[in-house]
MARLODO-206152 format. One line per field, with one value per residue (C-alpha): residue number from 0; residue in one letter; z, x, y. Coordinates in Angstrom, 2 decimals. Each point is the difference from the previous one (the first is absolute). Layout:
! MARLODO-206152
num = NUM	...
residuo = a	...
pz = Z	...
px = X	...
py = Y	...
! end
This chain:
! MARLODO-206152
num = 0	1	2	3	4	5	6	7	8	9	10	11	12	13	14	15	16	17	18	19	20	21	22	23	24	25	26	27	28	29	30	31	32	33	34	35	36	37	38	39	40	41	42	43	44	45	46	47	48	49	50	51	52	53	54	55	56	57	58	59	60	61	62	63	64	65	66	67	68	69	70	71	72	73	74	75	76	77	78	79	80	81	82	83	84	85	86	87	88	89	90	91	92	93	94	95	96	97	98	99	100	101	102	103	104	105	106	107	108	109	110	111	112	113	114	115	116	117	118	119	120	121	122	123	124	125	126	127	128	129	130	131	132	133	134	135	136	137	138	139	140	141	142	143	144	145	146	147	148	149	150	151	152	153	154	155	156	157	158	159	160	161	162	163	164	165	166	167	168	169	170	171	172	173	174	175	176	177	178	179	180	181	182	183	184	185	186	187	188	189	190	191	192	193	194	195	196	197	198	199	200	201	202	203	204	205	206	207	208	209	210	211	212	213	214	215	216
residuo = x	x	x	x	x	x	x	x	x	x	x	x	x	x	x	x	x	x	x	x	x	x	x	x	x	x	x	x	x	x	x	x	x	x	x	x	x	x	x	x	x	x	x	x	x	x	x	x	x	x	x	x	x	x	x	x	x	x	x	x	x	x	x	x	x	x	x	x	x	x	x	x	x	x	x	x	x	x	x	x	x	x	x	x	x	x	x	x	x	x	x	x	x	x	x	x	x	x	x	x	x	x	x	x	x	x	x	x	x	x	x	x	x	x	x	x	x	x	x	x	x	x	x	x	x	x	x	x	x	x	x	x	x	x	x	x	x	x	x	x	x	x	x	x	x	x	x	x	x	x	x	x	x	x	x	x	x	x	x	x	x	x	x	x	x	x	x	x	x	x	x	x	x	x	x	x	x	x	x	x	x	x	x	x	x	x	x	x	x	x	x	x	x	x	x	x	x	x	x	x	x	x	x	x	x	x	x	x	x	x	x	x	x	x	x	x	x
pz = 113.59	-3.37	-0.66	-1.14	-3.02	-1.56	-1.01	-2.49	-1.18	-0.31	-2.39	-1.76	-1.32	-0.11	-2.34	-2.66	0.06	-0.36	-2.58	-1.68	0.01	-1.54	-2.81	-0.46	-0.68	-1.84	-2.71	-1.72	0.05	-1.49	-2.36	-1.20	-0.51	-2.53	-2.01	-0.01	-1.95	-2.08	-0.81	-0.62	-2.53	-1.29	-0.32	-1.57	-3.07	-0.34	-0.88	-2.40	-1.80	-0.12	-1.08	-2.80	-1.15	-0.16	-2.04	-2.33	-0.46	-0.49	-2.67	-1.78	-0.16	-1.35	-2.46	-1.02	-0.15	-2.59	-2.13	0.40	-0.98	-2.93	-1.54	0.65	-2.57	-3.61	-1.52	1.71	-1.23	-3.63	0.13	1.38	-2.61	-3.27	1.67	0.49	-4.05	-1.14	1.89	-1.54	-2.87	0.30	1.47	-2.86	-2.20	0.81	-0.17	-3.68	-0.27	1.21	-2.68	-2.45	0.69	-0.05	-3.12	-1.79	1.42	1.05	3.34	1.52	2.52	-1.17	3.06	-1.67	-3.06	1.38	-1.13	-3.02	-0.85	1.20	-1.07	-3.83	-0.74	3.30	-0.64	-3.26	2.77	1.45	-1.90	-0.25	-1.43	-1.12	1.72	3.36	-0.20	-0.48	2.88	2.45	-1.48	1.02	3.33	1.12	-0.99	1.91	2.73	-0.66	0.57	2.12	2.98	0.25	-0.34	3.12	2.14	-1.92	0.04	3.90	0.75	-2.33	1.66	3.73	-0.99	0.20	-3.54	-1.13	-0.87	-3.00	-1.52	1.85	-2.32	-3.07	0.17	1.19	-3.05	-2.31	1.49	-0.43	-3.40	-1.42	1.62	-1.40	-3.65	0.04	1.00	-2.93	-2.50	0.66	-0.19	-3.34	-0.72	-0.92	-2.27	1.06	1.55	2.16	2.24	0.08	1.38	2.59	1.10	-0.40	2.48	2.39	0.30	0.50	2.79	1.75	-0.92	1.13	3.38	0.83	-0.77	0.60	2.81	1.78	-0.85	-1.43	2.15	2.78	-0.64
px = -36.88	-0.24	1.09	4.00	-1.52	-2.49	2.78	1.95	-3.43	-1.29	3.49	-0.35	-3.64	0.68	2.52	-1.92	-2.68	2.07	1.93	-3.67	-0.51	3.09	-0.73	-3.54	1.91	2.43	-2.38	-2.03	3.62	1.80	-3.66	0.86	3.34	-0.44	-3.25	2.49	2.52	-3.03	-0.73	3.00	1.18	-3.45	0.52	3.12	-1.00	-2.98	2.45	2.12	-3.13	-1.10	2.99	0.88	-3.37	0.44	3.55	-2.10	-2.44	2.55	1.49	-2.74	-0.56	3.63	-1.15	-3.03	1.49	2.79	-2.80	-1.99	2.43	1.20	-3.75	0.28	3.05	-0.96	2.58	-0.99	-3.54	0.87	2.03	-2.79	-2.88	2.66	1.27	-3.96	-0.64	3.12	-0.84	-3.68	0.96	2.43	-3.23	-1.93	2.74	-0.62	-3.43	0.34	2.36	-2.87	-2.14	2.04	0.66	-3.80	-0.71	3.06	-0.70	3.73	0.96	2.97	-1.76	-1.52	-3.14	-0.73	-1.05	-2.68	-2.75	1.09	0.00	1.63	2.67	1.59	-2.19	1.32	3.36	0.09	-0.44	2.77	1.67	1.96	-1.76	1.80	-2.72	0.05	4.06	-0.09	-2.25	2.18	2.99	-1.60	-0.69	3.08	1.50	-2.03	1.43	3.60	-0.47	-3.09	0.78	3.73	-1.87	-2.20	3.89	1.92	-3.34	-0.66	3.86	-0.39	-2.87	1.32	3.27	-1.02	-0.98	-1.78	-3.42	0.35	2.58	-1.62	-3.45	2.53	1.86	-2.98	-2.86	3.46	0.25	-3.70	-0.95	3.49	-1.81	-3.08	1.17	2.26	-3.36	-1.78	2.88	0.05	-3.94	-0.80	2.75	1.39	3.11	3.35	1.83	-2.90	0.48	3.38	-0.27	-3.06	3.08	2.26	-1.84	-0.45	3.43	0.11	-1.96	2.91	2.68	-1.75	-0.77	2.67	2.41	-2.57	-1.71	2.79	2.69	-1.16	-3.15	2.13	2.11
py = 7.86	-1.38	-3.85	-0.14	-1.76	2.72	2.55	-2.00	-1.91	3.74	0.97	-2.64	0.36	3.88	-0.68	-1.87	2.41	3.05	-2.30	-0.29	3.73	0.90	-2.66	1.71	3.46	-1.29	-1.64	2.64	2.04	-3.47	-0.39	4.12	-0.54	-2.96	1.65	2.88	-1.90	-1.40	3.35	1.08	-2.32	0.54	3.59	-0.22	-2.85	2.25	3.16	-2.19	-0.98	3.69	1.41	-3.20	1.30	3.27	-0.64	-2.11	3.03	2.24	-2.44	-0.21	3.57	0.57	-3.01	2.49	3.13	-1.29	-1.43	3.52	1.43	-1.87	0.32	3.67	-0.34	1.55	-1.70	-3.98	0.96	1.09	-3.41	-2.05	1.16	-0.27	-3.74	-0.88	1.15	-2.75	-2.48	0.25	0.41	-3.17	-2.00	0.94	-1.84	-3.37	0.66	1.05	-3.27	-2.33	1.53	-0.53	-3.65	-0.83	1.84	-1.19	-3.40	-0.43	-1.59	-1.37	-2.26	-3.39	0.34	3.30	-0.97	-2.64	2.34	-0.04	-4.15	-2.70	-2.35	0.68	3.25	1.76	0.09	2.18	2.50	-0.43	2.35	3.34	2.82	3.19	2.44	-1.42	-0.31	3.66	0.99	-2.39	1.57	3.25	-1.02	-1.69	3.85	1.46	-2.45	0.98	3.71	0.53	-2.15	1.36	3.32	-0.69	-0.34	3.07	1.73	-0.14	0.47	3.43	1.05	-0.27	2.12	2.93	1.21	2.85	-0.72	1.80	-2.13	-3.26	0.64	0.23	-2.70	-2.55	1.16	-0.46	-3.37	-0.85	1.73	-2.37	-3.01	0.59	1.14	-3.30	-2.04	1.65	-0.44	-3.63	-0.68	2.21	-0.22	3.15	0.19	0.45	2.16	0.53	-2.89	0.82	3.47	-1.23	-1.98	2.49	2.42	-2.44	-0.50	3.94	-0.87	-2.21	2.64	3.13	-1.93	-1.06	2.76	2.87	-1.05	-1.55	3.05	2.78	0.27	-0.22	2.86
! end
């Protein structure tokens, strides 16, 4: 017979050990569980990143296929060569008015007449002169009607106009410009600065009632 004592002694370590056992299972299932989770959250920040990616890609696209085809457009191009030609030709004005004040030895700033002499003897250049007046008034009209021309312009352009009527008014618009520019530097007698002007202004009407009315009719 076995000793009244050894059964419960016998339970009791039994227990802890099968206690042990179950701990041992339960682990690498409690360990999965939790890299589970990991993964899972992983999983799903990785998607959100994939698919904000792929809704930036598929912005940008958009982005590139508006500008494709807006370059495709005859009308934007015929716009962007005719704007590129005034604005050249507006460039080239102060150009011209630099060479006039150097050769008419007229300025309007006391530093840039240093080469020139110092003291008393510099400022009789500080003076108006009649040539280079003309060439500024030249260029501050070609400020007044080509950079309002570069907002109508683009606005007539992106309505819809026939390309046709686009190339008519826009060379109207730039042979005016550069007729007034050559009235004002010859200068040529009147009325030929007047009707330069006078076709530009053509320019403004036929825009904006053609291309934004008829043309759309």
């Amino acid at each position: 017979m076995l000793p009244p004592s050894s059964g419960p002694a016998s339970a009791s370590t039994a227990a802890p050990a099968g206690a042990r056992r179950g701990e041992a299972r339960r682990g690498p299932e409690a360990g999965r569980g939790s890299s589970g989770g990991r993964e899972q959250r992983g999983g799903s920040a990785g998607r959100a990143l994939s698919e904000g990616t792929r809704a930036r890609s598929s912005v940008r696209s958009g982005e590139m296929a508006k500008l494709t085809q807006l370059i495709d457009n005859e009308v934007f191009r015929a716009y962007a060569t005719y704007a590129t030609i005034v604005l050249l030709k507006m460039m080239l004005m102060s150009l011209i008015t630099a060479y006039f004040r150097i050769t008419r030895k007229a300025f309007v700033n006391p530093e840039d007449t240093a080469s020139f002499g110092k003291g008393e003897s510099a400022k009789k250049y500080l003076r108006t002169d009649a040539d280079v007046e003309r060439v500024r008034r030249g260029h501050l009209n070609d400020l007044e009607n080509i950079v309002p021309f570069l907002g109508i312009g683009l606005l007539y352009a992106l309505s819809g106009s026939d390309l046709s009527t686009a190339l008519l008014h826009f060379r109207i618009f730039v042979g005016a410009r550069i007729t007034h520019t050559l009235a004002y530097l010859i200068p040529l007698p009147q009325p030929a600065r007047g009707c330069s002007a006078a076709h530009g202004l053509n320019f403004w009407a036929s825009s904006l009632l053609g291309g934004f009315f008829w043309t759309r009719n």
